[in-house]
N, C-alpha and C positions, 0 to 999 in steps of 0.2 A: 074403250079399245082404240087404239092409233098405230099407225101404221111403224113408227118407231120402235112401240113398246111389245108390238107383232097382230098376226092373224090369219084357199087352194083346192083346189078343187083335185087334188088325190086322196088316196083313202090312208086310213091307219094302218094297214096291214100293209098297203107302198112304202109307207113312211118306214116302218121298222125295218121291212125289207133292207130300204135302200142304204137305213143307219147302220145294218150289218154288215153293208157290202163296203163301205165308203169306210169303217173300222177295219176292216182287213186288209183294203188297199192303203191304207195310210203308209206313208213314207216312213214314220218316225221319224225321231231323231229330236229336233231342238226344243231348247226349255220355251215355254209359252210367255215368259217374263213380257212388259210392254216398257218399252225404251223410254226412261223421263230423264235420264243423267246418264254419263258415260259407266256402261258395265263392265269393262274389260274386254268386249270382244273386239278382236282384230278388224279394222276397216281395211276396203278394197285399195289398193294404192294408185286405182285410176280407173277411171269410168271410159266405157267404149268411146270415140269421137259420134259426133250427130252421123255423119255420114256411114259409119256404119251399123250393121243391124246385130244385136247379139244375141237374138232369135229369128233367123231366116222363116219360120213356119208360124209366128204369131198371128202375120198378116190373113193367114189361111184358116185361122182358128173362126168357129160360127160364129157369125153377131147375131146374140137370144131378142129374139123382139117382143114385146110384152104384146099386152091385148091393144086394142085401138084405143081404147077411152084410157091406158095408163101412158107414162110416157117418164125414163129419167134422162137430164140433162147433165151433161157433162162437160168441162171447159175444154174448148178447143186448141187452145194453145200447148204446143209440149215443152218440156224442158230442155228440148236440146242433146241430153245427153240419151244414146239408144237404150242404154240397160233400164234406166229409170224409165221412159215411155213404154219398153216393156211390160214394166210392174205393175204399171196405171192401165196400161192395155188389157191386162189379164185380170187387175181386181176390178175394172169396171166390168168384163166380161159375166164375175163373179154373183155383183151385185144384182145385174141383169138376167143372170139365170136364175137366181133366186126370184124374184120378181115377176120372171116369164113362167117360173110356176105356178106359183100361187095366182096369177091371173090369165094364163092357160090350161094348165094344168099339163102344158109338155115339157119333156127333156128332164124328167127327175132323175136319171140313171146318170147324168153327167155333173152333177152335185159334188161327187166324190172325186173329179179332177181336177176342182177349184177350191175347193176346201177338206179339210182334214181336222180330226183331233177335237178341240174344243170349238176348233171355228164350228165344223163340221156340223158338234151336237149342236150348238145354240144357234145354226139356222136351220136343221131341221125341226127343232121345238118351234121358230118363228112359222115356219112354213105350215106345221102342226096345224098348229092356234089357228090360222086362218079357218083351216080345212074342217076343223072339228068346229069350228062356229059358220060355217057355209057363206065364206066372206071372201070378197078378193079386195083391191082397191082401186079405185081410178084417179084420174087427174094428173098433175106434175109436178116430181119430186128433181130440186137441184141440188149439183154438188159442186161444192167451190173446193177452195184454198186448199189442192190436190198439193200435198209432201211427201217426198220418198228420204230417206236415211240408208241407206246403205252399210249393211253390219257387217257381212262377211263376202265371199264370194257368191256363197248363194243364198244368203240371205238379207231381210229387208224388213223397213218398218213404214209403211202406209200410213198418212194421218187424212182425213180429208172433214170437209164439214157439210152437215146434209139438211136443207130446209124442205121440208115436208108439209109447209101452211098452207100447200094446193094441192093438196092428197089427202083421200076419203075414201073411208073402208066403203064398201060396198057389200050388199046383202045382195048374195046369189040368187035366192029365190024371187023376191019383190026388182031386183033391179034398183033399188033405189040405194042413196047413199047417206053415212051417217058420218053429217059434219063434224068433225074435230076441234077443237078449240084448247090448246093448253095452257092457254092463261098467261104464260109468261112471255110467249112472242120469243124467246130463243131458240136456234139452233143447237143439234146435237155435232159431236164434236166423233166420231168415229177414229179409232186407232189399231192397225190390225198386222199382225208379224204374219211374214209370207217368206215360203223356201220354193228354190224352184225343184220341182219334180221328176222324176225321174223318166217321164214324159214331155217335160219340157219348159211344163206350165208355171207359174206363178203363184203356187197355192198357198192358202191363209190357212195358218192352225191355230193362230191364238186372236182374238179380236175384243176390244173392250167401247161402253160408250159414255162420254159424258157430255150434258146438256146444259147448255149456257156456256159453256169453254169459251175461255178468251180470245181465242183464235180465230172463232166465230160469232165475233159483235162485231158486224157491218156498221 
């Protein structure tokens, strides 16, 4: 078991709960397709300038803190352009509520405003797995070579790469942790389409991963 491939301290009956609630509020709407060549969708014909914001209420949105012993890292640097620190603003937020579950066990009810759809299912099965094996993980997980693509007005395709060789599940009852080792020493290569919602937010509904990607040989 590794923290990539998944592993929370809420129960099954939260879980499904919360998978019924986050299927109803979904936004619908776009195909889950993940961007490798041009598909025909319409691109934005200009991105906000730095200087302005084109989410006034991003800044206001919670920042999820995980437990003490977890921690992820994220690059400081933005891109300059506001729409795009947006997007990176709201899937890191994303990533980190996920995270602050399974290694708190708060905020599952807020699941369903950052993700949607197939995102949706396949973190709360990640989230699952922790919880049905009485696991969280600690240590520090970083994430580099932060990409945003720009498809439509309000849509977008997130690439980032995520090195996980200082993160280790951890056994809820013992406290102790179960080192990981995958052998191969590469990073996974995460890819994830995000609509903004009708809330405001940046939400993923389609997300896929591959390990070893080009992208991510440091």
């Amino acid at each position: 078991m590794n923290k990539q491939a998944s592993t929370a301290m809420w129960t099954a009956a939260a879980l499904a709960a919360s998978l019924l609630l986050g299927a109803c509020g979904s936004d619908g709407g776009s195909d889950g397709k993940i961007d490798g060549a041009d598909d025909g969708t319409k691109k934005t014909s200009k991105s906000p300038s730095p200087s302005q914001s084109s989410d006034p209420h991003s800044k206001r949105r919670p920042q999820y803190r995980l437990a003490k012993d977890a921690k992820n890292v994220f690059p400081e640097k933005q891109t300059g352009e506001a729409k795009k620190d947006d997007i990176l603003a709201d899937n890191q937020r994303r990533i980190n509520l996920v995270d602050r579950i399974i290694t708190t066990g708060k905020d599952a009810d807020d699941l369903k405003l950052y993700a949607a759809d197939q995102a949706f299912i396949e973190a709360t099965k990640y989230i699952k797995a922790y919880a049905d094996d009485g696991y969280s993980w600690a240590g520090t997980t970083r994430y580099y070579n932060q990409q945003v693509k720009i498809l439509s007005e309000g849509t977008a395709q997130v690439s980032y790469c995520v090195d996980d060789s200082k993160a280790n599940d951890k056994n809820l009852k013992t406290g102790k942790l179960d080192h990981y080792d995958s052998g191969d020493k590469r990073d996974t290569l995460e890819t994830s389409r995000v609509r903004r919602s009708k809330a405001g937010i940046w939400q993923s509904y389609s997300s896929q991963t591959k390990r070893g990607a080009a992208q991510c040989e440091e």
